[in-house]
N, C-alpha and C positions, 0 to 999 in steps of 0.2 A: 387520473383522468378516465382511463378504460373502466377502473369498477364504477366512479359515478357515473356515467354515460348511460353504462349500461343498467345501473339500479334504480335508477329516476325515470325510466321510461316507465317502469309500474309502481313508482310511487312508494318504494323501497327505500330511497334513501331521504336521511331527511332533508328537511328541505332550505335551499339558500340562506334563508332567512333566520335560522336556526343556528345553520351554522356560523351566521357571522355573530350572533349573541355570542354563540359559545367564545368562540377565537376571542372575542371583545374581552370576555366575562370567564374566563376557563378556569377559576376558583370555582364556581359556580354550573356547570356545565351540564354536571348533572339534574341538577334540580332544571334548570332550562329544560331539557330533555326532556324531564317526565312532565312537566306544565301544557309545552308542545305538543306533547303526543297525547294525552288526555283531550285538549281541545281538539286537533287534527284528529285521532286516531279511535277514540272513546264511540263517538258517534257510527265511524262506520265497522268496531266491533260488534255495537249493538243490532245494526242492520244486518250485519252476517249472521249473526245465531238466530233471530229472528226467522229468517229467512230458509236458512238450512232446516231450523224445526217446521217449516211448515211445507218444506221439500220432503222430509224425512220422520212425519212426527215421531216414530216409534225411537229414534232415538233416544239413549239415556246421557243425562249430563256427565258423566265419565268418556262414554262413548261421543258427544260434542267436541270436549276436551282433548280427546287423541285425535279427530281430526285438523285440530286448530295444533298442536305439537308436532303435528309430520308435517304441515305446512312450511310452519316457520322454524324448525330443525333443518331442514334442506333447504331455505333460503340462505341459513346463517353457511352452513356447507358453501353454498353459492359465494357467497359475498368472502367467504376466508379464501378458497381457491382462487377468484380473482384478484384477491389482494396478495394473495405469495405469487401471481405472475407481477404485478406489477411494483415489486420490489416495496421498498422504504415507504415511499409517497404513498403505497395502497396499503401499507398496514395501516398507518395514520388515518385514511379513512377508512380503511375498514373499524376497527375502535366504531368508532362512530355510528358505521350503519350498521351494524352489530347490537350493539347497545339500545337502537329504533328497534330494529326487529325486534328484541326480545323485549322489549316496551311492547310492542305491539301484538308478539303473541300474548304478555301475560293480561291484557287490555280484554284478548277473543276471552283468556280460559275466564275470566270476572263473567264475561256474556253469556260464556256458555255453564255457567254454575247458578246465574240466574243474579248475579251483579252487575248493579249500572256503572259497563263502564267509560262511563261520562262524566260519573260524578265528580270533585275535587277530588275528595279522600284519594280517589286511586294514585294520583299523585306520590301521595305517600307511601302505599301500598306498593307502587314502584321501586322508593327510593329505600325500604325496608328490604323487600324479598329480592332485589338487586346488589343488595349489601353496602350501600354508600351509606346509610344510617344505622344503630343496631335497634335504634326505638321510635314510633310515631312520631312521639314529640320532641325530639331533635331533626325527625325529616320536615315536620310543619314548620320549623322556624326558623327552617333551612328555604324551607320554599316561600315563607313568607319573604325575608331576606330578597331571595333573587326574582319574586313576582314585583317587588317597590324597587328597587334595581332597573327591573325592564320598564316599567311605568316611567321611572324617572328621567331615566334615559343616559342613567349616568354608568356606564359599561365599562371598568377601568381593566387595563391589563400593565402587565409588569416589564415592558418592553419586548419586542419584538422577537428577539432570540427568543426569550423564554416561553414565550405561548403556546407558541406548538407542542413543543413538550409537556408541559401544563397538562393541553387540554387532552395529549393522549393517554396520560398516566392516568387523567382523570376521567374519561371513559372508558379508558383499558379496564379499573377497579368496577366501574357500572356493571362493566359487562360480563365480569369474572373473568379474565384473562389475563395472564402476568404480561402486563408490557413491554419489559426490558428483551424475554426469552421469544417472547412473539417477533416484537417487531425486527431486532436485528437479525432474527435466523432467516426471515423473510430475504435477506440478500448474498443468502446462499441460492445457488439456482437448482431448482426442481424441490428443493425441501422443503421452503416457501410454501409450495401448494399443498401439501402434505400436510403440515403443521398448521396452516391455517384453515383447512378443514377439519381436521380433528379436534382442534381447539374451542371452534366457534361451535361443533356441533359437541362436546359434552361441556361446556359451560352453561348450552342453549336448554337440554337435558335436563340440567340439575337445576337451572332456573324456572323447568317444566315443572320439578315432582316438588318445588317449594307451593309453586305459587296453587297447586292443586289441591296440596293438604291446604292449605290456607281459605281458600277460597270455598273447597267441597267444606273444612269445617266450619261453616258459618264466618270466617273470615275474624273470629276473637279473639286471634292469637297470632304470631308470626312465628315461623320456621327460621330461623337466621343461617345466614352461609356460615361458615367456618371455616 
């Protein structure tokens, strides 16, 4: 309750409505995610780079890109520290708003290399350099899949015990961070905060220097985690 509280005042964490897809749909969670945050997120990436270049023309798109990576590297910092105080319940969301951030910086670095990112594709582009796919065309028919899912309205989950789990493992994987080691250290007291800063910030890192080669190379290629 304390990390969403406090992450939803600036629009940090995702939003209600997302998460009740997910919880419904946590097969599926990821691709929800990156759908979300394309339509939510896409537009007001576009507005920032925009806008910063016309603060700062002399910026270079390398130089755009480090400022959108120390943004949201020290948000993710944010969001793991408050989820190692707030035990078990805030690793589970943290997962989650983890996995938005870093949706959301790799959305800025697409803007600031001069990619719309608005467009569908990035979607996929997500669900690639986030590691939930290893190929476009298993993340597209993944997302098709869970865009006729939400259209339809038919959101099935595998009873109730098992959701939560479901859906952290399968954000935990979105977001590069091993879930099992995350979230129960989480309920040791002090180390929690430790480990969840660390964590969130070199998964956020190595999710930076993907989606950079990618995007700076004309974007025809993907970089895959390992």
């Amino acid at each position: 309750m304390i990390l969403r509280l406090h992450l939803e005042t600036d629009g940090t964490a995702p939003p209600d409505s997302l998460w009740s897809r997910m919880k419904a749909d946590p097969q599926y969670a990821p691709e929800h995610l990156a759908l979300e945050a394309v339509r939510r997120l896409g537009p007001e990436a576009a507005e920032w780079a925009a806008r910063t270049r016309a603060e700062r023309p002399g910026l270079t798109p390398d130089e755009l890109a480090a400022l959108a990576v120390k943004r949201f590297t020290t948000l993710a910092r944010l969001s793991g520290a408050l989820s190692g105080v707030a035990g078990l319940p805030g690793a589970v969301a943290d997962v989650g708003v983890l996995a938005w951030t870093q949706a959301r910086m790799v959305l800025h670095l697409a803007a600031a290399y001069g990619v719309d990112p608005a467009a569908t594709e990035r979607a996929t582009d997500l669900l690639v350099l986030q590691g939930v796919h290893k190929v476009a065309a298993t993340a597209r028919t993944a997302l098709g899949v869970a865009a006729g899912r939400e259209r339809a309205g038919r959101l099935f989950s595998d009873g109730q015990g098992g959701t939560v789990l479901k859906l952290s493992l399968r954000l935990a994987r979105m977001a590069g961070v091993r879930a099992g080691r995350k979230v129960f250290a989480k309920v040791v007291p002090g180390a929690g905060v430790i480990l969840g800063t660390w964590v969130n910030s070199a998964a956020t890192k190595s999710l930076a220097k993907r989606s950079q080669e990618h995007f700076r190379n004309g974007w025809g290629g993907f970089v895959v985690r390992r």
